[in-house]
N, C-alpha and C positions, 0 to 999 in steps of 0.2 A: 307566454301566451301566443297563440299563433291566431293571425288575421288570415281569412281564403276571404279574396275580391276578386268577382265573379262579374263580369261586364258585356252587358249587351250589346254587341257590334257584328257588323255584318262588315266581315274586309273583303279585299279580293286576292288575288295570287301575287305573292310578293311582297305584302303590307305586313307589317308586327307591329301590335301594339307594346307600350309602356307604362309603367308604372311609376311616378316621383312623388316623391312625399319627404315631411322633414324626419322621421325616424331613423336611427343608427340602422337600422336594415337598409339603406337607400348610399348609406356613407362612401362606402368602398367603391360602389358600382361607378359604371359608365356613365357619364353629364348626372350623376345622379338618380338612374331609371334603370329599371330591375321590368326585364323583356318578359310578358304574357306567355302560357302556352295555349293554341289553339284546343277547346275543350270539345262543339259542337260547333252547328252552322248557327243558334243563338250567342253564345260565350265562349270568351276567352275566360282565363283563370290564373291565379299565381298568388301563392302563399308568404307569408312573414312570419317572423319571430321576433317580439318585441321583448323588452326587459321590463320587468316590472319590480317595484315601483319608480325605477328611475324613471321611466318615460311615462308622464301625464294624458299623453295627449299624441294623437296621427292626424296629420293634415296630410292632404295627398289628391292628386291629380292622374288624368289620364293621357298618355300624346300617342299620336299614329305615325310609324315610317313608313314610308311611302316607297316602294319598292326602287325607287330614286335614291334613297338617303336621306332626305328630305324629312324634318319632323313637324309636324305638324301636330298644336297644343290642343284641346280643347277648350272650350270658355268657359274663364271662372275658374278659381282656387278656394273653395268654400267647402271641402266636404270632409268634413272634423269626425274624428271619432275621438271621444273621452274614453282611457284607459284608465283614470283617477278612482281608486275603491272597488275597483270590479273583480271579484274573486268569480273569476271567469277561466275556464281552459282554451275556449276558442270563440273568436266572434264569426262571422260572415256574413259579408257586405257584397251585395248585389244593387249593382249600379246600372246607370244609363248616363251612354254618354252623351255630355253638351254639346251640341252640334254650335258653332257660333256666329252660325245664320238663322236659329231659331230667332225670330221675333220678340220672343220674351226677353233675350239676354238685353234687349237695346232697354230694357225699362230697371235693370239694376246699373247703369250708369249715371253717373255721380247729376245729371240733371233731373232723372228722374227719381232715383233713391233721395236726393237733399234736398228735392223742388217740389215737384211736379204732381208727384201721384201722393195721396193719403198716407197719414202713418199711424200705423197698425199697431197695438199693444206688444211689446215685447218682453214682458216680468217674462222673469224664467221661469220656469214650468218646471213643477220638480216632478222627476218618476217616481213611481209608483216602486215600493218595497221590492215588489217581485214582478218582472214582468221578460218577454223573452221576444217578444219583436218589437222594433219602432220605425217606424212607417214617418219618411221624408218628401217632402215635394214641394214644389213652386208656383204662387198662383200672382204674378205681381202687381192683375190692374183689377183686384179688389175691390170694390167700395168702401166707403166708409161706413161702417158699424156690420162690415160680410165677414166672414167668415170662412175657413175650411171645415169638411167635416167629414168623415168616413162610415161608410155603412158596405156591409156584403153578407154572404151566407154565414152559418154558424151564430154560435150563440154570444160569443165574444164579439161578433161585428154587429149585435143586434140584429141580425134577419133581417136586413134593411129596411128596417123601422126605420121612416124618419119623423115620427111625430117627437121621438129625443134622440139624437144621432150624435154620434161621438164627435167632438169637436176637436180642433187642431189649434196648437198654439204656436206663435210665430218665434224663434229660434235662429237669429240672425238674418239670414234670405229664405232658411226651410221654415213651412208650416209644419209641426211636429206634432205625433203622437205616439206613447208607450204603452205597447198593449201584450195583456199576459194569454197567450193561444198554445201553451202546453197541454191543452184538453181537447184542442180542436180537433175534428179528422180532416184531413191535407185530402185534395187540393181544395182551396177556398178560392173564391172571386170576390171581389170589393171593387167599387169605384169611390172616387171624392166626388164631394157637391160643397154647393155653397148655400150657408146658414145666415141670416142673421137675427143676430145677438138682441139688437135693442127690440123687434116686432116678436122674435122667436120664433121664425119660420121659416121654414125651410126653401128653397129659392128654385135651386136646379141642379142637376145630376149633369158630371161630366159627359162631352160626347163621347163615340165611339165604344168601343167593346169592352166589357166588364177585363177589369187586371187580372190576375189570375196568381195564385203563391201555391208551391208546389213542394216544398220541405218540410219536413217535422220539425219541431220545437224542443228539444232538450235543454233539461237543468246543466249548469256549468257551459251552457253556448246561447249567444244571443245571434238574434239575428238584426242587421241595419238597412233596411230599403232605401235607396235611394231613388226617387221616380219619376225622375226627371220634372219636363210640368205638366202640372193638371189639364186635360182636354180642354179647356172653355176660352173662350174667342181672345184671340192673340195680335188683331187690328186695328180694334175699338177705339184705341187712344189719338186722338188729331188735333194738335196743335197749329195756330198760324202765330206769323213773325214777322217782324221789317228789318230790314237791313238798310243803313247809313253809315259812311265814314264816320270815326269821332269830327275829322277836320269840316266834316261837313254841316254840324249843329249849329243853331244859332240861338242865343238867350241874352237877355238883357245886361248880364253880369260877364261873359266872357270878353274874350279879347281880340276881335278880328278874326274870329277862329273858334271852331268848337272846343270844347276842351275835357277833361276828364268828368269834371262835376256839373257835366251837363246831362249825364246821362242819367242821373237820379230824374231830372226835367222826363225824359225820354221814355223813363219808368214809368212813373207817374200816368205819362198820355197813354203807354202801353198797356197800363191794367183798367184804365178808363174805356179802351177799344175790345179788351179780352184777350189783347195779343200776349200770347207766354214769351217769344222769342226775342231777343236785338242782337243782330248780327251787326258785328264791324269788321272793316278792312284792315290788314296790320297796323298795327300803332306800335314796332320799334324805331329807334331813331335811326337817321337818313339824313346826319349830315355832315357829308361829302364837301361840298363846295359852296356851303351860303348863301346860294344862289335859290331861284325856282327849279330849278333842274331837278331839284331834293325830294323837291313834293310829288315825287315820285314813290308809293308807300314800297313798294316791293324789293326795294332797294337798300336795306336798310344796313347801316355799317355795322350792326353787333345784330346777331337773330335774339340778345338777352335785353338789350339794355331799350328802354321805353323812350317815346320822343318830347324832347322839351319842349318843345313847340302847343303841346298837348297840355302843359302843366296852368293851372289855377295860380295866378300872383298874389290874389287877398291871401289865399288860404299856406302858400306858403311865407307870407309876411305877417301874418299873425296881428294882434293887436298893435303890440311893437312897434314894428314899421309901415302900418296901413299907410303912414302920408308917402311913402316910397311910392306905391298906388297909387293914391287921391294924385298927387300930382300928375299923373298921364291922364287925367279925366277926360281931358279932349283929344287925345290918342287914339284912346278908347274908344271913344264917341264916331269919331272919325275911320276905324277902322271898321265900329261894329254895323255901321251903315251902307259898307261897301258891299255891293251886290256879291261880290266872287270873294276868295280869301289872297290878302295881298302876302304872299309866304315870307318874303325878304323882310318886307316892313314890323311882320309879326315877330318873326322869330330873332331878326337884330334886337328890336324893344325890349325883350322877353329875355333874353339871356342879358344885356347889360343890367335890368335892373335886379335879377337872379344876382348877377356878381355882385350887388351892394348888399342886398338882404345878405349873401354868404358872408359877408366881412363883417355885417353886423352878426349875426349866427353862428357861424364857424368855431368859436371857442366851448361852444356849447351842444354842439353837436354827438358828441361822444356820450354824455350826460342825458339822450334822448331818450325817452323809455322803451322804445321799440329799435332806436338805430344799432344797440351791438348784433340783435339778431338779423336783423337784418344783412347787415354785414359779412357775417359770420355765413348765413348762409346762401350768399350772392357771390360771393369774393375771387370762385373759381372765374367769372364772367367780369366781374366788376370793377376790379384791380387791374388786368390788361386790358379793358376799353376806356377806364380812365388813363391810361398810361398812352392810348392810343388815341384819343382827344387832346390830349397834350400836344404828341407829336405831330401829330396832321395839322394845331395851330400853329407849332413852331414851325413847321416846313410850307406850308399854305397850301399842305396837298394831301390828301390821302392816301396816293398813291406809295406805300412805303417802301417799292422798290427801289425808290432815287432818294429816300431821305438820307443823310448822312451817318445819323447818330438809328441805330438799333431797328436798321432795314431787318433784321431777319430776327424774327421773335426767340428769347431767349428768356426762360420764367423764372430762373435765379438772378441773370440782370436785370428782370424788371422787378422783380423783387426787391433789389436794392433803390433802383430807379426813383421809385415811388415813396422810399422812406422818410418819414416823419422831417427826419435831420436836415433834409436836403433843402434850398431854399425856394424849389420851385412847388414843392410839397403843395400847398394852398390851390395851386394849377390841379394837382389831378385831384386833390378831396373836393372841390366844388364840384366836379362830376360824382362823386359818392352822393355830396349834398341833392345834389339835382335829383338824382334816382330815387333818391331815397322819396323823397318829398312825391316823386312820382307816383311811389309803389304806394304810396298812404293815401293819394286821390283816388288810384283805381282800385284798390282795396276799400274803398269806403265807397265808392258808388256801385260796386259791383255786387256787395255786400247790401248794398240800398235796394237792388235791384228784385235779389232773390227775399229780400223780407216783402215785397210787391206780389212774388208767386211768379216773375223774372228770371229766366235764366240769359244768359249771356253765352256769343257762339262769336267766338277767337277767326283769325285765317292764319296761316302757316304759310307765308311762300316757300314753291320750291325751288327758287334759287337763292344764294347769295349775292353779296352785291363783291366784285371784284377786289375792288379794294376796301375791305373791312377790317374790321378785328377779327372775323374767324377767319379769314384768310389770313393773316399776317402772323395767328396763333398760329394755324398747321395747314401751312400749301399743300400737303400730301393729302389732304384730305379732299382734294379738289384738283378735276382735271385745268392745271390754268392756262394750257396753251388751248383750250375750247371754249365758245359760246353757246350756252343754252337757246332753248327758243322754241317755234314751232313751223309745220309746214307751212306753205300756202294753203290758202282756202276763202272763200266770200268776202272774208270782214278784211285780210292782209292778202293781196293778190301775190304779195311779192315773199308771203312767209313774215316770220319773227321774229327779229334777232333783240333779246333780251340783254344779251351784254355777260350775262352768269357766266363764271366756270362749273361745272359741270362735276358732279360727282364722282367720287374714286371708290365706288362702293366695296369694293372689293377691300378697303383699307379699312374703310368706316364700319365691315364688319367683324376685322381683328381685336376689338376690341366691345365687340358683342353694340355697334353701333352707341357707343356711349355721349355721343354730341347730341344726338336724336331725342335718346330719349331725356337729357339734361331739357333738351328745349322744349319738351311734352310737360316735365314736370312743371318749368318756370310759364307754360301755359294757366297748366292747373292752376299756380298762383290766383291766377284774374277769371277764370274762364271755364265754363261747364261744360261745354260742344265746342268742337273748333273745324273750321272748314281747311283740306288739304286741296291749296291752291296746284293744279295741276297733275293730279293724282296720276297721272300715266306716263311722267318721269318715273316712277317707280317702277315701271316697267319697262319704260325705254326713254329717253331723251331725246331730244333733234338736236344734235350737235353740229356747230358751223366751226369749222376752224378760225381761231384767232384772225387768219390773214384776210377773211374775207367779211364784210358787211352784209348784207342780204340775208335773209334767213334760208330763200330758197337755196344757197349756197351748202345747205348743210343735209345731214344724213342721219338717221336714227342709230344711236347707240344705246346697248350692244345690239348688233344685229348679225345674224348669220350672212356673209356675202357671197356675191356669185363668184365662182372658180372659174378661169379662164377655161379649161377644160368641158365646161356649160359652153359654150359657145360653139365648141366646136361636135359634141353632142347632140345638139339641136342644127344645125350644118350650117351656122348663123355666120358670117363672113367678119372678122374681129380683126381691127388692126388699130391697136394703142395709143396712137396719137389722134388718130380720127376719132375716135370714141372719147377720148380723157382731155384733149384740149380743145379752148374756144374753136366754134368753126365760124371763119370770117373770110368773105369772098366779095369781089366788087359788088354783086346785087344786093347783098346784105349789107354790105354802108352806104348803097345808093337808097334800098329803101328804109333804112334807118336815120342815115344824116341828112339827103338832100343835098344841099350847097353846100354844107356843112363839111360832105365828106373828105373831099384833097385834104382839108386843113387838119383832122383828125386823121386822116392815113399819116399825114407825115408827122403829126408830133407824138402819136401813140402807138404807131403800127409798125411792123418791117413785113415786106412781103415774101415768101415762099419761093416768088418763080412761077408758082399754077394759078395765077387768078385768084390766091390766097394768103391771108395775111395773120401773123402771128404777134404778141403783145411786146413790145419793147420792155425788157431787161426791168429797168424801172418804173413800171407796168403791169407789170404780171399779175399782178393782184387786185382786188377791188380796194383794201385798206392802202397800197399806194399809190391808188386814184383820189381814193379818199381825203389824203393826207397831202396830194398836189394841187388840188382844188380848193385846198381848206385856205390857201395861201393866194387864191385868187379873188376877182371880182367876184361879187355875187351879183349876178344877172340872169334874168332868162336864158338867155344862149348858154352860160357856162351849166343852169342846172342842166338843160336838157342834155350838152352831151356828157354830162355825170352822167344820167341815166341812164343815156345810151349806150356807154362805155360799160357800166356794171351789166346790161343786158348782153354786151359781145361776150360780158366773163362766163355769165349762167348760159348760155348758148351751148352745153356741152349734153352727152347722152352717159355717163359715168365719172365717178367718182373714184381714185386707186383709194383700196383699203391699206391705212400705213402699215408699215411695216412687211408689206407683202410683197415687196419686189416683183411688182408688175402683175402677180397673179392671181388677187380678188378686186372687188370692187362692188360700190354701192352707185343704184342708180341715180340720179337727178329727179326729182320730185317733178312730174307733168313732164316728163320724156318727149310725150309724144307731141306736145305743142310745140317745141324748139323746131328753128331751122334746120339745126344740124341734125334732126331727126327725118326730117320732113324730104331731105335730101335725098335718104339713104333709096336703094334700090326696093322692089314692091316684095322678095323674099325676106330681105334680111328685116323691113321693117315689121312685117308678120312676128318671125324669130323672136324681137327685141319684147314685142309686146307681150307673148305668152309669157317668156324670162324674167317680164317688169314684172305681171299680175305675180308670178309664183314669188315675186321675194316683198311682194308687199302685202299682200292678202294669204300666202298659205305658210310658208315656209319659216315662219315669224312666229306662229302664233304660242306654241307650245315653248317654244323659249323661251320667248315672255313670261310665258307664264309661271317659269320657273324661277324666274328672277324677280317678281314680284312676290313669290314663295318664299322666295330667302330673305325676305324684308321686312314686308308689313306684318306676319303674322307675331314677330316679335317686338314691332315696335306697339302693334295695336296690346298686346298684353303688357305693356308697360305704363296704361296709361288707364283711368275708368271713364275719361271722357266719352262721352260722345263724338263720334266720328262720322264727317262726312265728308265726302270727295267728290272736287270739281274735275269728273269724268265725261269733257266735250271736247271736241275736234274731234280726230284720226283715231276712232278708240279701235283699239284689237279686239278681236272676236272673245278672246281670252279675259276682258277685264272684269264682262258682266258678272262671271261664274267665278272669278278671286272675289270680289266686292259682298257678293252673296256668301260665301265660303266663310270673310269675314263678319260677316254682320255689317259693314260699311255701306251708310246712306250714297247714294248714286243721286245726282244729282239731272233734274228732266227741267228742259227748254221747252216753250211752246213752239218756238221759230227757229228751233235750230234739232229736228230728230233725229234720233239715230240709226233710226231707218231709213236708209237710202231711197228707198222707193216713196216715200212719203214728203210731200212739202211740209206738213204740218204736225207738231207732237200733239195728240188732246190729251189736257191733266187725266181725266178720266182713264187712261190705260197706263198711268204710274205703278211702279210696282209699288205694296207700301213701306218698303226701307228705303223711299226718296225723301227727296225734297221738289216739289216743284215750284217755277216761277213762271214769269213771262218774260223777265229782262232780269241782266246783273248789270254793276257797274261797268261791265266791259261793253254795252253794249246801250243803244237807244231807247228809250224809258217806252212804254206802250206807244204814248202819242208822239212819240219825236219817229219809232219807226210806220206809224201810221203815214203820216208825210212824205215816206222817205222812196215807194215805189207806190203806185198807185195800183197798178195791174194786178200784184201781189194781195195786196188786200183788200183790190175787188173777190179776188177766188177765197179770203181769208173771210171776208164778211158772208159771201154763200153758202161755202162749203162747213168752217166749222163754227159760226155762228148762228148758221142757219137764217139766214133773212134774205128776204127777196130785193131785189132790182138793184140799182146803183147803189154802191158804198159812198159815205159821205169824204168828203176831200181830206179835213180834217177829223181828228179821233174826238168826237162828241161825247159827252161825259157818259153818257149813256152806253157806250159801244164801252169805254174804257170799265163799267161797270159788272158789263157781262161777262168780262174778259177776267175781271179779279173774280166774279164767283166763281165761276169756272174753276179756278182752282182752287176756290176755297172747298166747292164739292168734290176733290180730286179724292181718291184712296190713300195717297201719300200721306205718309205721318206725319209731313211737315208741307206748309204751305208758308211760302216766306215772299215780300215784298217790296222792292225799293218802296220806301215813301214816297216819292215824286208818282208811283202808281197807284199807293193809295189816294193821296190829295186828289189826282186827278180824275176821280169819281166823282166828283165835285165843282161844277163850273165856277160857283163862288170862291173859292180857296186854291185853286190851282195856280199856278204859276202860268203869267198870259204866253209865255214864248215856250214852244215844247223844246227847241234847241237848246236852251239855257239850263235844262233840266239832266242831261247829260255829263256822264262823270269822266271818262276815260274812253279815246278812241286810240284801240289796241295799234294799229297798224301807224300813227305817227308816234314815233320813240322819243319823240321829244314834247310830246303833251304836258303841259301845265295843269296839274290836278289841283282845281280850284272852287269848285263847285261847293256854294252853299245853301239852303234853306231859303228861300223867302222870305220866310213869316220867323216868327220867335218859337221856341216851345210854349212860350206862357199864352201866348196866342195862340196856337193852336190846341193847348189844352182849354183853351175857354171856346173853344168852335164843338158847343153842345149838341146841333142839329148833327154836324156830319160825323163826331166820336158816337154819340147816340144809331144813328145808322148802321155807319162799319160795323161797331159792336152785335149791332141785333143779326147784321148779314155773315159773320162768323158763329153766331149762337146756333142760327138755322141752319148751318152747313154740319152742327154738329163737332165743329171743332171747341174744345175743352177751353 
């Protein structure tokens, strides 16, 4: 039997399309993809020959090369042809392609196919004896008891009668029907509409231009339309959502700490407000050093394994051991009354009395009705980060480059490591224990959640944490002599230095990125949508070398840099030591140090000879200022000349690119603010500035772009989540039109736009694949930033609140109220909220201190993330006036 698939695509010069599917026709070929030939300016074209009857069945796909190389898939793998019984000589199938910035495709992801939107009858639908075309399409935010239905000229279509119009029945994701038009005379128009079934009438005709079929119908060939989706409004759908830490809940039954089975609580308040959505922060575990340092979530030692700190004690002590429990009753009491979360005091508690339930447990574990699968299908993750919890207690460090025994991961020695036989065995199975008990809490609340009409929305950091298990599994997967982070800008004047290594993409995708998407699936696990915490790593990174502290110390990777030969191009005066080292001169430690100066000339400097001074040997870098101070007093005087000393380091106008023996270079992030810029003569500094703008604003962009081409577009088909990406700072001109490309939610700030020329975002000009807020955890909750400048949100209360005269000092429920509909009216398909935003519509329920309400201030690295709740869940699910409120103030915005 031979297949012609015929595909409507408009390319341009240099692009071919592809053909992949599972049929032996696809075997032999290249990645599997059997190349189109250009037919017209509507179609490409390319024929098969299938076997019959061995082959049942052709599932098949279309992708674009990109006159690049570059392929790029189209969205979705759904378009089946049955070959089963068909005494057929030829089919053809006329398609369209999925573009997977269409709007519709975000409504077949696994929140909205298992959640969200209506479920539609799906009996099979049997065809009709004889019939010679079937007519395919997608309509996905249906109502309940609608319908598809088809009508157009000819007498097979009904004459677009629609007092009885053929109806369409649902076929996996296609609305289907089979119809016999071997009598018809060609060409025919038809559109779809929507019917419903239980009033029996007919509703509305798709927008835009009648379809149009232009081939004859013969016996022994059928024809398959595929038509992409139905014309009718592709916006409509608007859900709202609160985001909270898990660590951040508070309920009568936990334990100094929110915890997994809290969020059933969470649920509960959520479907009583209307809210579809609960966004958390990562919950893998993050423990480094048993300290608060931990409680840092982005940090976490394994990107697989969940954090204990998180886990429920009743529920893993069962009837059994409840008095292991009852006994902490004033522990309990004691912790669950502390305003913040005491991390130390929680999580020492919480794992000593884990190690007793394990010892009464442990023999019985294997015998657990869900633990071999569990097992079985974790073990790639779960066997060397138990094995890596081991060692970091036996060494007191994470760090496994100093440990003694099994610094350098080897998966047949830890294979052995970890066996049964050996006497420490008990040591790494109470980390299987642990997990396991884990994955049963958040599988059961998460599953509590979506029986509410809840879905749940994951975060993904994008770094790891230095010394983890996935570093310790595969260093090559990680640049480790770099720190991730970000530039300068408002919130971090000095930049971001994160501490990560830095991706080896280039390695991670020898192996078709198979880390990535292991940590996508073990998402799926728990989680419906998941947010990608800094989604423009993916495009580029700010890379700080290991040697330096500062963020500002670092440089975007990959980046194209400037060639020596630019300098002299531009007639720009270049001399390498002046450009690439500190510049440091008596005026600049007179106005840096003060008094101070002599004492710091002589123990950190050596001079030149010009009035100029260069770093001592032992010096040279910020992390060996760092590491000499660490060993000092800690006093006023000593921090400030730390910070004056890392300021002589960033004092520079270039960066050498390694590896270039002196002949590229990346610049210094705010050039033009430095002294050693400010020096230069009035030509060369012009020079500098054109050369800066071109390698940060033009010469970047299309690279990027390519490198986020070779990325996401495979890991986003690896996954049916929902996807949304925290794309703020420094975005490239390039991310909006990937993001769209992909169907990836973009995520919109009120107070932080991406328009330069703009002080303020309004929701209202959201595209609708966002999400918008007015605060995240990184940042000051409405009324902590109301406080925080007063000038700013005088122009904030006129311009886009629209009210007259003085703004009030502090954020008055009422200001905070106007400011959550705002985006509840936004266009964005998502509207999402710290809690501490919602409460604060509310003068009775809020929390009296707006600072208190505050989760993370990005630019101190040693933050203690501590932030709890107020009130209880049970408590605020019994706050009827203000759930009664919210709820009716997202009913009226229209949100679902």
């Amino acid at each position: 039997m031979k297949i012609h698939f015929y595909l409507r695509f408009h390319t341009e010069l240099g692009q071919q399309l592809q053909i992949t599917g599972n049929s032996k026709a696809f075997a032999n070929t290249s990645n599997q993809a059997i190349s189109m030939v250009y037919l017209n300016h509507e179609f490409w074209q390319v024929t098969i020959e299938v076997e019959q009857p061995e082959e049942t069945e052709c599932l098949y796909a279309y992708q674009l090369v990109t006159k690049d190389g570059d392929i790029i898939k189209e969205c979705g793998y759904d378009r089946l042809i049955s070959l089963k019984g068909k005494d057929l000589d030829e089919i053809q199938v006329i398609d369209t392609w999925n573009y997977a910035g269409e709007y519709e495709n975000a409504f077949y992801t696994a929140p909205f196919a298992n959640i969200l939107l209506p479920k539609h009858d799906t009996k099979k639908n049997k065809p009709p004896k004889q019939y010679t075309y079937t007519f395919k399409v997608k309509a996905p935010l249906l109502r309940k008891n609608e319908v598809l239905c088809i009508a157009g000229s000819g007498p097979a279509l009904r004459e677009w009668d629609m007092e009885d119009p053929i109806l369409l029945h649902l076929e996996g994701n296609w609305w289907t029907v089979y119809l016999d038009l071997h009598k018809e005379a060609f060409p025919l128009s038809y559109k779809y509409g929507i019917y419903n079934i239980k009033s029996k009438s007919f509703v509305q005709f798709e927008s835009g231009a009648n379809r149009g079929l232009f081939g004859d119908a013969f016996h022994h060939k059928q024809t398959i339309v595929h038509d992409g989706f139905a014309y009718l409004p592709n916006s409509s759908w608007k859900g709202a959502g609160v985001a909270i830490p898990v660590f951040s809940l508070r309920s009568k039954n936990s334990f100094g700490i929110g915890e997994f089975t809290d969020i059933p609580l969470l649920a509960d308040w959520a479907k009583s407000a209307d809210l579809k959505l609960i966004q958390l922060l990562p919950i893998n575990d993050t423990t480094a050093t048993n300290t608060w340092t931990d409680s840092y979530p982005y940090a976490a030692i394994s990107a697989f394994a969940l954090h204990p700190i998180l886990i429920n004690l009743e529920k893993v002590a069962g009837k059994k051991q409840a008095h292991l429990v009852k006994a902490l009753k004033k522990k309990q009491k004691e912790l669950n009354e502390l305003a913040v979360v005491d991390y130390e005091e929680v999580l020492s508690t919480k794992i000593n009395v884990l190690r007793e339930i394990f010892e009464l447990q442990k023999e019985d574990l294997e015998t657990e009705k869900d633990y071999p699968e569990f097992f079985e299908n974790n073990k790639h993750w779960l066997v060397p980060y138990a094995a890596f919890c081991f060692l970091r207690d036996k060494h007191g460090s994470p760090d496994f480059t100093r440990w003694k025994l099994h610094s350098v991961y080897d998966a047949a020695a830890i294979e052995k490591f970890v066996s049964p036989s050996l006497k420490h065995h008990d040591l790494v199975k109470f980390h299987y224990f642990v997990q396991y008990h884990l994955h049963l809490q958040l599988k059961d609340a998460t599953e509590y959640a979506h029986n509410q009409g809840i879905i749940v929305k994951g975060d993904i950091p994008i770094g790891i944490y230095r010394y983890s298990c996935d570093a310790w599994m595969a260093p090559e997967l990680y640049h480790m002599d770099q720190q991730a982070g970000a530039p300068p800008d408002d919130f971090a004047i000095k930049g971001q230095n994160w501490g990560f290594p830095t991706y080896n993409w280039s390695k991670m995708q020898e192996n078709g990125f198979s880390w990535w998407k292991q940590r996508f699936a073990q998402m799926r696990e728990y989680f419906d949508a998941f947010r990608i915490d800094h989604i423009l790593g993916f495009f580029r990174i700010w890379s700080i070398p290991l040697h330096h502290v500062e963020g500002i110390m670092g440089h975007f990777a990959p980046a194209i840099p400037i060639h020596e030969s630019e300098f002299t191009q531009r007639n720009i005066w270049f001399e390498f030591h002046r450009y690439t080292q500190p510049f440091i001169t008596e005026q600049i430690l007179w106005d840096r140090f003060g008094n101070l100066k002599l004492g710091v000339q002589n123990s950190f400097l050596e001079p030149t000879g010009f009035g100029q001074f260069y770093f001592k040997e032992a010096f040279n870098t910020q992390r060996k200022i760092e590491a000499w101070f660490a060993s000092q007093e800690k006093n006023e005087e000593n921090a400030a000349i730390l910070q004056g000393l890392y300021d002589l380091h960033s004092n520079v106008i270039l960066f050498e690119a390694e590896g270039t023996q002196r002949k590229a270079f990346h610049f210094r992030f705010g050039m033009e603010n430095t002294s050693s810029f400010q020096a230069l003569e009035w030509d060369t500094k012009q020079g500098l500035k054109d050369l800066y703008v071109n390698y940060f604003y033009q010469r970047q962009d299309d690279f990027w772009m390519k490198e986020a081409m070779h990325k996401l577009p495979a890991l986003k088909a690896s996954t049916n989540m929902l996807i949304c990406g925290e794309d703020l700072g420094m975005v490239p001109a390039c991310v909006p039109d990937v993001m769209k490309q992909l169907g990836i939610l973009s995520l919109e700030i009120q107070r932080m736009p991406k328009d330069p020329g703009k002080e303020f975002f309004h929701p209202n000009d959201a595209p609708y694949l966002s999400v918008v807020t007015p605060s995240t955890h990184d940042m000051s909750t409405i009324r902590g930033w109301w406080e925080e400048d007063h000038d700013k949100t005088q122009r904030f209360f006129n311009n886009e609140l629209g009210q007259w005269g003085e703004a009030p000092v502090f954020c008055e429920a009422w200001i905070n109220k106007a400011i959550v509909i705002q985006h509840l009216y936004s266009p964005a398909m998502w509207s999402i909220f710290q809690l501490q935003d919602l409460l604060g519509i509310d003068e009775n329920i809020r929390r009296e201190s707006a600072a208190e309400e505050r989760i993370n201030i990005p630019s101190n690295p040693k933050h203690y993330w501590q932030y709890r709740m107020h009130m209880t869940l049970e408590e605020l699910g019994k706050e009827k006036n203000f759930n009664h409120e919210l709820k009716e103030y997202i009913k009226a915005s229209g949100r679902d």
